[in-house]
VEXVEXZA-854931 format. One record per residue (C-alpha): z, x, y; residue in one letter. Coordinates in steps of 0.2 Angstrom, whole numbers, plus 2048, in hexadecimal, padded with zeros to 3 digits. Example, Ala and Ser with C-alpha at 12.3 -4.5 7.8 and 13.67 -1.06 7.14 Angstrom:
% VEXVEXZA-854931
82783E7EAA/8248447FBS/
END
This chain:
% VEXVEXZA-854931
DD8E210E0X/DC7E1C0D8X/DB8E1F0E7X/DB1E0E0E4X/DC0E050E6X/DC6E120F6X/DB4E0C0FEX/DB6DFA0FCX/DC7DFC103X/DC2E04112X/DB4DF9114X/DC2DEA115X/DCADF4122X/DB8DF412CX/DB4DE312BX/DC4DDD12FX/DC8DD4120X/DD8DCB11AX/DD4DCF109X/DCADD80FBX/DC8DD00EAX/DC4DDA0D9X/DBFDCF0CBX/DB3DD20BAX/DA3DC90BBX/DA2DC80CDX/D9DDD10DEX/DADDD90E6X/DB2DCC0F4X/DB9DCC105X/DC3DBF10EX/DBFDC0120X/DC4DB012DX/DCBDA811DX/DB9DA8113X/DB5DB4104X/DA6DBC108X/D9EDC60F7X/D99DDB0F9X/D88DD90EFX/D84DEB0F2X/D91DF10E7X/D8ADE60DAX/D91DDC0CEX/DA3DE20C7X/DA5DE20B2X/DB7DE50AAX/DB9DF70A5X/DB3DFC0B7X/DC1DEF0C0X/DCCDF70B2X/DCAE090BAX/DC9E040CBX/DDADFB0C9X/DE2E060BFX/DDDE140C7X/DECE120D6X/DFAE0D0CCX/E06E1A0C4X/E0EE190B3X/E1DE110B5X/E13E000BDX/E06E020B0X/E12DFF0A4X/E1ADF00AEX/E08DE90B0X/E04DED09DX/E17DE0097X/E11DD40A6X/E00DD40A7X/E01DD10BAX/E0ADDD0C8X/E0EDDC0D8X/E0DDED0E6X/E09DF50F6X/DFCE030F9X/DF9E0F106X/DE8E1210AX/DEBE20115X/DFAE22124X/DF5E1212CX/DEDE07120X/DF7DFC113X/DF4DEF106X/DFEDE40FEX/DF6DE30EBX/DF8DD70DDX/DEFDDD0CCX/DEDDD00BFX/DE8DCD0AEX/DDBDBD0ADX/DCEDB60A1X/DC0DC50A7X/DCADD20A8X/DD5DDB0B4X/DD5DD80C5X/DDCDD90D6X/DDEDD10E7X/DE3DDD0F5X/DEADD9106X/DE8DE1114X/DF9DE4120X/DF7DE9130X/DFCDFA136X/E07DF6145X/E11DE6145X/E0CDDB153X/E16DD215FX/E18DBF15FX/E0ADBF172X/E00DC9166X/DFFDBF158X/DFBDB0161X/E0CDA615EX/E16D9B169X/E20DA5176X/E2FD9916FX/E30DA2161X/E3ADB216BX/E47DA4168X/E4BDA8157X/E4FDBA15CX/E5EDB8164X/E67DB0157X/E73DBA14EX/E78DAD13FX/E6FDA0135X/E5FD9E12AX/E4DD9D132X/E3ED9A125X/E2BD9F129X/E22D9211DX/E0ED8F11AX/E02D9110EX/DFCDA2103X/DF3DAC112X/DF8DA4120X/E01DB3128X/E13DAF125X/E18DC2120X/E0FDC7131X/E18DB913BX/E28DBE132X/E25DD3137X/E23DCD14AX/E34DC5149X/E3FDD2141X/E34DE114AX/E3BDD715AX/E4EDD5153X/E49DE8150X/E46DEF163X/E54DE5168X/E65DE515FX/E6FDF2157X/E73DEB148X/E6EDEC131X/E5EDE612EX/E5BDE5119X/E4ADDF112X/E45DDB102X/E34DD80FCX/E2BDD90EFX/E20DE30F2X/E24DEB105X/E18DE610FX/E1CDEC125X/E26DFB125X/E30DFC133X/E35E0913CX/E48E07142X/E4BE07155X/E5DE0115DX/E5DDF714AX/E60E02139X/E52DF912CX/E54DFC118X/E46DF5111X/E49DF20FEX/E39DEF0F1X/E3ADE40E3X/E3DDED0D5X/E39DFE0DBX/E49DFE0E5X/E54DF10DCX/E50DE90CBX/E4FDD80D1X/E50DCB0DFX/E62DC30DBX/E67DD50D9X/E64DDB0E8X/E65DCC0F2X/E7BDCC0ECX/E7ADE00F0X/E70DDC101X/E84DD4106X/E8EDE5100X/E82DEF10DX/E88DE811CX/E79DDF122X/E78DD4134X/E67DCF12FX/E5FDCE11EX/E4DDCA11CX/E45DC210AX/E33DC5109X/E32DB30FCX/E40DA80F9X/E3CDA50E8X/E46D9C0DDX/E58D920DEX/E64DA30DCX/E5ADAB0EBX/E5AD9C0F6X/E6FD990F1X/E72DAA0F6X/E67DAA105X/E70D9A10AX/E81DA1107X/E7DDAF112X/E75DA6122X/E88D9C11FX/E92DAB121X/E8EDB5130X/E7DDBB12CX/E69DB8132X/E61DB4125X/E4BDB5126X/E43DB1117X/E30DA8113X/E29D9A109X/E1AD92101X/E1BD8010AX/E0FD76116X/E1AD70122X/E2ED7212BX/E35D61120X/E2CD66110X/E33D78113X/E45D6E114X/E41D65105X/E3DD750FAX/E4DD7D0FFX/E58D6D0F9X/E4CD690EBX/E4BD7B0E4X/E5FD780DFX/E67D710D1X/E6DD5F0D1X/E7FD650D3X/E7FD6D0E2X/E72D660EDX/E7ED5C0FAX/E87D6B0FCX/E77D750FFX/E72D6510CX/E82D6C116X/E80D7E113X/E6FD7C11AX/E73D71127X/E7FD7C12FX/E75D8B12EX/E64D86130X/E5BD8D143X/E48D88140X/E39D87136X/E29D8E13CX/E1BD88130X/E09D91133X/DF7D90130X/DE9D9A135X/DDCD9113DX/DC8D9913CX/DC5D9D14FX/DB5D97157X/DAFDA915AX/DB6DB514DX/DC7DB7147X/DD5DA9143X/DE3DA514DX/DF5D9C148X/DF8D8A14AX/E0CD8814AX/E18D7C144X/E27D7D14DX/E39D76146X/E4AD7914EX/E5AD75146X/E61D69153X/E71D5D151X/E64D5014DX/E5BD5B13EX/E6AD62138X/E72D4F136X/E61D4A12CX/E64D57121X/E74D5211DX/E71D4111CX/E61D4310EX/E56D3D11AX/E48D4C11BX/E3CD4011CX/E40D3B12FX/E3ED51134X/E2CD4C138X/E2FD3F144X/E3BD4914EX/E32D5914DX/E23D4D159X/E2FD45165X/E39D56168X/E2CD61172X/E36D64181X/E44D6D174X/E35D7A16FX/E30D6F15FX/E1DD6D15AX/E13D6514EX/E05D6F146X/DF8D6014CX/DFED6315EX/DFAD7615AX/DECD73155X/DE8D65164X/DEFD76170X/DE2D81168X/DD4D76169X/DD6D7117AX/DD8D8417DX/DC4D86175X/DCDD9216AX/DC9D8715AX/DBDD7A155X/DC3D68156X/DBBD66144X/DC3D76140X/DD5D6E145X/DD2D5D13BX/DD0D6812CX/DE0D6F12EX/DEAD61134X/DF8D5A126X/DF5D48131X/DE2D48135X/DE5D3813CX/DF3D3C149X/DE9D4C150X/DDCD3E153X/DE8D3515FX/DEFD45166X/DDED4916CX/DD9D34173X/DEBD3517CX/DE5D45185X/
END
């Protein structure tokens, strides 16, 4: 590994930063509490030096890939106890790379700040649970916690596949196989049909990407299995919307039933800048009740929202009452939480009514 690159690296690691960025023409930068903050003393980066930094922790077989695709997707160890997930691309300047720093351990739900309703979702042995938010928001993290749980608790398969392996597990009462995309299978659809010839209880998907993933994922949370999996959505209906929307024409309404029938809950995340240092989660949380499940039947996604505010005493949340908790707990700044609100306007009544 190039010395530069393994200083700035650990320097990520110092600082406590979500990210490092390597791009040509620019001052490396880390993300820390969700803002890019640029590393002047190492100068300006040009783009033969990004070139040989990059390159210099890839081996040939993902040069190669990177060299037909011009982007690549990976994970890295630092050391024993220090992983990133890293994404080189190709762009205008030069090569360049954003790396993202995973935590060594995986955290508990208490640790990471979620709702203690969440345990909830553990104890289900059958049916499809989604982890939805933006690019950054700690989904992968969120989703860790909850297999980790399943993990200590029940004997049973565990498969993941990601692309690349973020969390590694260590299996306790569970046996985990964790599967990289395409190190360990050539593709997603691949090893998504395979992942139902290995005898799996549970089978996590690090991104349901397109319509094959999300049929098979669909088909399995339908015949006896748990099925985790994450999307880029901002809210519990939208994610709903996705997963019917993704699908041909052809087979929607019999995805509206298939989902319907599996679906557990939605938990939709941001994270939210702290007041002192740091960022914190502000939740969405969707249940699969009788009511949901007929909306989703019925086409009627558009009505999730409302019952997702009138259903508090059944665990359900909506991120502006999150954000309204966190806010009232001096954890977050109340023009912090009007930034991250979907409905600016209702946070402002949640916050008169109190």
């Amino acid at each position: 590994m190039d010395e530069q690159l393994k200083n700035l690296l650990e320097l990520a690691v110092k600082r406590n930063a979500s990210d490092l960025h390597i791009v040509p023409g620019r001052f490396p930068s880390l993300r820390i509490d969700g803002e890019l903050i640029s590393i002047a003393e190492n100068g300006i980066m040009v783009a033969r030096e990004t070139e040989k930094i990059l390159f210099s922790i890839l081996d040939q077989d993902q040069k190669e890939r990177l060299a037909k695709a011009k982007d690549l997707d990976f994970s890295f160890g630092l050391n024993d106890d220090v992983r990133f997930r890293v994404n080189v691309y190709l762009q205008t300047n030069g090569w360049s790379g954003a790396f993202r720093l995973i935590q060594a351990s995986i955290k508990t739900i208490e640790e990471l700040n979620l709702p203690p309703v969440l345990h909830e979702l553990t104890d289900r042995r059958q049916g499809f649970i989604l982890i939805a938010g933006p690019a950054g928001m700690g989904k992968s993290t969120t989703l860790a916690s909850l297999i980790d749980e399943i993990n200590h608790k029940r004997s049973i398969h565990i498969i993941t596949i990601e692309e690349p392996i973020e969390f590694l597990f260590s299996s306790d009462k569970a046996i985990v196989s964790q599967r990289e995309i395409p190190k360990d299978s050539p593709n997603w659809h691949r090893a998504l049909r395979a992942a139902l010839r290995e005898d799996p209880d549970l089978i996590m998907i690090g991104e349901l990407r397109d319509a094959e993933s999300i049929a098979i994922a669909l088909t399995a949370a339908e015949t006896g299995h748990l099925v985790l999996g994450t999307l880029h959505t901002n809210s519990a209906a939208q994610t709903i919307d996705r997963i019917i929307d993704v699908l041909p024409e052809t087979v929607k309404s019999q995805a509206r039933f298939q989902l319907a029938s599996s679906l557990i809950g939605v938990v939709s995340q941001r994270l939210v800048p702290k007041i002192e240092n740091g960022r914190i989660p502000a939740v969405e949380i969707l249940f699969a009740t009788s009511a949901v499940k007929n909306l989703i039947r019925e086409n009627k996604i558009y009505q999730i929202d409302l019952v997702v505010e009138t259903s508090f005493d059944q665990g359900m949340i909506t991120l502006e009452r999150s954000l309204v908790t966190l806010v009232e707990a001096g954890q977050i700044s109340i023009e912090m939480a009007l930034q991250y609100a979907p409905n600016p306007e209702r946070l402002r009544s949640f916050m008169v009514s109190k």
